[in-house]
N, C-alpha and C positions, 0 to 999 in steps of 0.2 A: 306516561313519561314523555310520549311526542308533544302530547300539549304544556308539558311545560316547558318544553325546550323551544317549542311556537311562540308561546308566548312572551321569554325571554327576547327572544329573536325579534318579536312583531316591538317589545317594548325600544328595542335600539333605534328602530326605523322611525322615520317622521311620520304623521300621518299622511302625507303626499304620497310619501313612496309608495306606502301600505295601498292606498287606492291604485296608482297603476299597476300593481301587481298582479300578474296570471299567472295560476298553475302550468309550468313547460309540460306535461301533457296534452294539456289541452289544445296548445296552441304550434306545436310539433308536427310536422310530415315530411316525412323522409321517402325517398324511392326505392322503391323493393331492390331497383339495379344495383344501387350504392349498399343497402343492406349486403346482397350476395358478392359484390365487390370488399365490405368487411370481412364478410365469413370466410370468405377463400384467403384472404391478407393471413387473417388468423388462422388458418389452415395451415398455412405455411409456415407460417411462424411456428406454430408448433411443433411440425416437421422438422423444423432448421432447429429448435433448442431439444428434439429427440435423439438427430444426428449429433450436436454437439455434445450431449451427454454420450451416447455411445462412445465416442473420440474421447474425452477426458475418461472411459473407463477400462478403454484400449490403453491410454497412457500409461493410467496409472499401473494395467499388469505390468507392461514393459519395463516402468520403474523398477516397479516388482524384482522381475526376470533379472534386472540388470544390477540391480543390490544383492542377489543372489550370487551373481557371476563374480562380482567386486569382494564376495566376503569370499568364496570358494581361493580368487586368482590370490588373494592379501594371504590366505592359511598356506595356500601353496609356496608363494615369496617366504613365510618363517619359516618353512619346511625345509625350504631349499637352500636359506642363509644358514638355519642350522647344521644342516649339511655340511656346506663349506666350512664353517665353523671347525665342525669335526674333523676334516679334510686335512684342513690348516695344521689343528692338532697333532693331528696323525702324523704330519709330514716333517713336523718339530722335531717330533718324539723320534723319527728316521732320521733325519739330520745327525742332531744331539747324540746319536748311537755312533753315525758316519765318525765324528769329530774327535773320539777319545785317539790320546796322544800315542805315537806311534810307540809300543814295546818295544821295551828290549833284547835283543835273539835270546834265545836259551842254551843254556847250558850246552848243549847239543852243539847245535846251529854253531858257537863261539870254540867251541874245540874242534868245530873242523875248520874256522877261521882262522887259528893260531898254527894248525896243519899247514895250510896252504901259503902262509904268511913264512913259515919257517923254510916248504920246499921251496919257494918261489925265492929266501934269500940265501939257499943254498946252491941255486944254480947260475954259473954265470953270465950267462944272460938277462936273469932273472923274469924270465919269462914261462909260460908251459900253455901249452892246447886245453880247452876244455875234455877234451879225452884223457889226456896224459891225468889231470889233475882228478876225474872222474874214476880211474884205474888204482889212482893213489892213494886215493879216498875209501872207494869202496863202495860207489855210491851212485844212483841214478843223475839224468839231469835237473828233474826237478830241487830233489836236496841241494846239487851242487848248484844250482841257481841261485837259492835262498841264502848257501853260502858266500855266494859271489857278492850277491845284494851286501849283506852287511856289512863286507869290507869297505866298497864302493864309496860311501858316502865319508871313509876320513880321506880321501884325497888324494892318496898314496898308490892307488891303482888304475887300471886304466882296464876298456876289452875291445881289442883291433880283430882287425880279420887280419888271418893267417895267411903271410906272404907266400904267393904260389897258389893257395886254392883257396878260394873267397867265401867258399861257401865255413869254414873255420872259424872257429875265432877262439881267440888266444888273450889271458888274463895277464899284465905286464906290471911289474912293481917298477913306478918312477923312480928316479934319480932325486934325491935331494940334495 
């Protein structure tokens, strides 16, 4: 195969050329210093692309490492919006319970308002103490609070403190 490929070769060339021709064997000398000055070059070299490979193989764990951290930190983020998510929910669903519209007193509650609406326009004043009306009633403060509440808001009443002792206070049917 070499000699056909020689002779391919030798047929390109002129015969001139073909005579000044030498084998670079033959006619080659190099010094040993320059040979050991290659071999140490390539020493190094090899060295420096062993180091570079170690480094591109450090990298890549790190990559590694660091896609690892990115998918853990991403699961955590949908964990934690889903959370909130629910949170949110949650907090609707409280709301939405706060917001039904205020009842109306009971039966109860409305007979001791019609009570206190009949003493209070039977006296001339038209006034009574939380005690007084508490005695008349029958009834703790708490009740008579609830009671007092519901009149409160048509307008027609009022609750001052008690002239003479402040610490009092007293349920007053306005004038119309």
């Amino acid at each position: 195969m070499d000699k056909i490929a020689l002779a391919s070769l030798n047929s390109f060339a002129s015969n001139g050329m073909q005579a000044d021709f030498e084998s670079p064997a033959e006619s080659i000398t190099v010094p040993a210093s320059l040979l050991q000055d290659l071999l140490g070059a390539l020493q190094d070299l090899k060295e420096e692309v062993a180091q570079l490979r170690e480094e591109r193989d450090q990298d890549r764990q790190e990559i590694a490492v660091l896609r690892t951290r990115l998918a853990s930190m991403e699961s955590l983020q949908e964990s934690e919006i889903s959370r909130v998510c629910v949170d949110i929910a949650q907090d609707r669903k409280r709301l939405a319970s706060l917001e039904h519209p205020i009842k109306e007193p009971g039966k109860t509650v409305a007979s001791r308002a019609e009570k206190i609406e009949k003493y209070l326009s039977s006296r001339p004043d038209h006034r009574a103490t939380f005690e007084t009306l508490k005695g008349h009633l029958g009834i703790d403060n708490d009740l008579l609070g609830i009671a007092i509440r519901s009149l409160l808001p048509s307008g027609k009443y009022a609750v001052i403190k008690t002239p003479g002792d402040k610490r009092k206070r007293t349920l007053v049917l306005l004038p119309r």
